[in-house]
N, C-alpha and C positions, 0 to 999 in steps of 0.2 A: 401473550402479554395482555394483561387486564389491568389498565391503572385502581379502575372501579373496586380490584379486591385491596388494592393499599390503602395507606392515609386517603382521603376523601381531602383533597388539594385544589381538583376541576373541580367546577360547577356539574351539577349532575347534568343539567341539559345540555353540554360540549362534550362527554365523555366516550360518547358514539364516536363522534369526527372526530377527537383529540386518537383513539385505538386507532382509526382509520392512518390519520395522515402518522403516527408515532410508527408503525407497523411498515407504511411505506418507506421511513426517512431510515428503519432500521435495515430493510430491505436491502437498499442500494448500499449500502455502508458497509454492508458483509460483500457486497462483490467489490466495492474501492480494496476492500482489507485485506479479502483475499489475492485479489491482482495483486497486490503492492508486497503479500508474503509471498508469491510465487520470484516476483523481482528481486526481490532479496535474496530467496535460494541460489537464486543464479548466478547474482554476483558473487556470492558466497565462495561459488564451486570456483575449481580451478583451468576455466574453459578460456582463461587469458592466457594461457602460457600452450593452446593447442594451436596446432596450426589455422590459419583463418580460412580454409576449404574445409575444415573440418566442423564448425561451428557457425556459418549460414544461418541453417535453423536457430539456433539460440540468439542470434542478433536479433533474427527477424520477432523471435519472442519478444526480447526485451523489448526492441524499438514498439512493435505495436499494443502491448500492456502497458509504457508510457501514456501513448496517444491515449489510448484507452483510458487509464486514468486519468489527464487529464481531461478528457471531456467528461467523463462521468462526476470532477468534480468540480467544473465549468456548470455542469449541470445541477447540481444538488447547492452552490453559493451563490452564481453569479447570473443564473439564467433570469433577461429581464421581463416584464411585465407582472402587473400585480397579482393576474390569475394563475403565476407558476408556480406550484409546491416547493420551493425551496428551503433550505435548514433554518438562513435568519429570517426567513418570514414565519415557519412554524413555529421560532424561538417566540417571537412579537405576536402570535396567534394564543399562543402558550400564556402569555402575559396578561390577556386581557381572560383569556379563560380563567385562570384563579381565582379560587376563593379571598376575598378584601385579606381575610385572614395572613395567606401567602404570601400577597405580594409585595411586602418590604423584600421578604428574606432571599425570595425570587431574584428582585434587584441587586441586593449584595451579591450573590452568588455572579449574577451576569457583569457584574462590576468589578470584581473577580478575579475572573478569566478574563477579561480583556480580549475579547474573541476580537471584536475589528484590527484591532490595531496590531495582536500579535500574526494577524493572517494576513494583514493590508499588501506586503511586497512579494508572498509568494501566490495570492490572488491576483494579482496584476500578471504576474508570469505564465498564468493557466491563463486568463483571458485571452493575453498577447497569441500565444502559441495555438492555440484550439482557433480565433476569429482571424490570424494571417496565417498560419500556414495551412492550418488542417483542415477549416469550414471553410474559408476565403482563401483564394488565388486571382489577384487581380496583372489583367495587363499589364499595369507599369510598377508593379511594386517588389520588383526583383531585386534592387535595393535595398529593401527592408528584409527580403530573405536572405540575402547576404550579411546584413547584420542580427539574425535570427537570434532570439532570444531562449538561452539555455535552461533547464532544468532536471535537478539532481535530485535520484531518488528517495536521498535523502530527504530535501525538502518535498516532497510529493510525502513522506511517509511523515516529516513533519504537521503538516495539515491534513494529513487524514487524524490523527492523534489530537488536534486541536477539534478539528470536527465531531470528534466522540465526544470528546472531553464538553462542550456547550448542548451534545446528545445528550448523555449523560445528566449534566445538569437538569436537563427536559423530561427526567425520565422518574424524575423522584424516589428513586431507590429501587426503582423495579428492573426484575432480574432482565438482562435479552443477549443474546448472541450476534456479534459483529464479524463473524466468520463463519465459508459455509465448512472448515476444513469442521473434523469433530473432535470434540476437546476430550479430557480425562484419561484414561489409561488402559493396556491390557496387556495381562500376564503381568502385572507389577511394574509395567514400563510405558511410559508416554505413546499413544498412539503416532503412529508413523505415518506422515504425510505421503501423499503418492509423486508429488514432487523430490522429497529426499528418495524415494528407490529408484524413480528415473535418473536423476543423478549419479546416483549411485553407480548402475547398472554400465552407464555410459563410460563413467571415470575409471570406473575395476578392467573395462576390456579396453582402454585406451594406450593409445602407442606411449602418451606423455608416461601413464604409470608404470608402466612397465619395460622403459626405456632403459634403463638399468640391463635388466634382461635379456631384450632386442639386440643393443647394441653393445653387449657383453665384452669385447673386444678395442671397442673404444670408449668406453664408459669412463674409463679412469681422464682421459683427456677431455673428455665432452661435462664431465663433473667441475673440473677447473673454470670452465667459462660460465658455470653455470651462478646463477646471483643465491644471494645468501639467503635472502624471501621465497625465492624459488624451492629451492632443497629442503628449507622447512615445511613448507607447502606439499611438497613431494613425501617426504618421509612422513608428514601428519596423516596424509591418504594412505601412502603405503600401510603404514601401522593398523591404520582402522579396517584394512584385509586382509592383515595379517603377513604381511611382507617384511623383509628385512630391511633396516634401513640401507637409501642409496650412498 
């Protein structure tokens, strides 16, 4: 990425350190994107309905690609001091870098999005959870972990999405990737994440799928208690390996 071959937008003498810090903001923005698409695969799958000895490892995934992202995006909005490369400071470095030309249409745009206000309640939840649970643990503040403050990957995936979108704006139409998965096709079909064939691999030789099968004998009585999100769930995997429905 070279803003310098687009519109001529920066001042020629910031366009060294505008590549520098745009290049680093683009950086960490493809590892939030991609944690938070691996988080999604997972809940996706159908690892709620395995037994919980069976699924350890995928807790421990998720729980720690939460953590994970939120620090990583504790780090890139909220980290203080003035000398820290952060997204709304680069936004505000970005501002004073433009040419006179720019910068009305700069301000619309940032007027806009409404970046503060539509991030203000789920930045507070990253702060909260990253500086009490995760970076601080104080002696008497077990009380406040008792009352620990939740977040849904949903809104975690929310604010990554707002984050691009004020990136984006800073990026003046130049092209960049916010993912390290690789995009486009082959053999005429969407390249295939390495997370969808793990999944995969786990769910085809799983007891849950082919429970049907196993327990051939009781199946007809273990299908009646079975819930109706379940079965469809079951039979959508079964289908996709080619199984008969349960």
């Amino acid at each position: 990425m070279n803003i310098s071959k687009q519109k001529p937008v920066i001042k020629a003498e910031f366009l060294e350190k505008y590549n520098e810090l745009h290049k680093d903001i683009c950086f960490r923005l493809s590892h939030i994107n991609t944690t938070i698409t691996i988080l999604e695969k997972i809940l996706q799958s159908p690892f709620k309905y395995f037994p919980q000895s069976e699924t350890i490892f995928w807790q421990t995934v998720c729980w720690n690609f939460v953590w994970i992202s939120v620090v990583l995006i504790h780090a890139i909005l909220n980290d203080q001091g003035s000398e820290k490369h952060t997204l709304p400071r680069f936004k505000n470095r970005v501002s004073k870098w433009l040419k006179d030309s720019e910068k009305i249409k700069f301000a619309q745009i940032l007027k806009k999005i409404k970046f503060e206000k539509a991030t203000k309640n789920i930045r507070n939840k990253i702060f909260d959870i990253r500086n009490k649970e995760l970076a601080h643990r104080l002696f008497d503040n077990y009380d406040q972990l008792s009352n620990a403050v939740c977040i849904k990957v949903s809104e975690i995936r929310n604010i990554y999405n707002l984050m691009e979108e004020l990136f984006n704006a800073c990026s003046f139409s130049v092209e960049y990737d916010t993912t390290l998965y690789p995009m486009g096709e082959f053999a005429g079909k969407p390249i295939e994440k390495d997370i969808d064939k793990f999944i995969d691999l786990v769910v085809k030789n799983s007891n849950w799928l082919n429970k049907p099968e196993i327990m051939e004998e009781h199946w007809s009585d273990m299908r009646q208690d079975t819930s109706e999100e379940e079965l469809r769930d079951l039979n959508t995997w079964r289908e996709k390996f080619n199984l008969p429905p349960a």
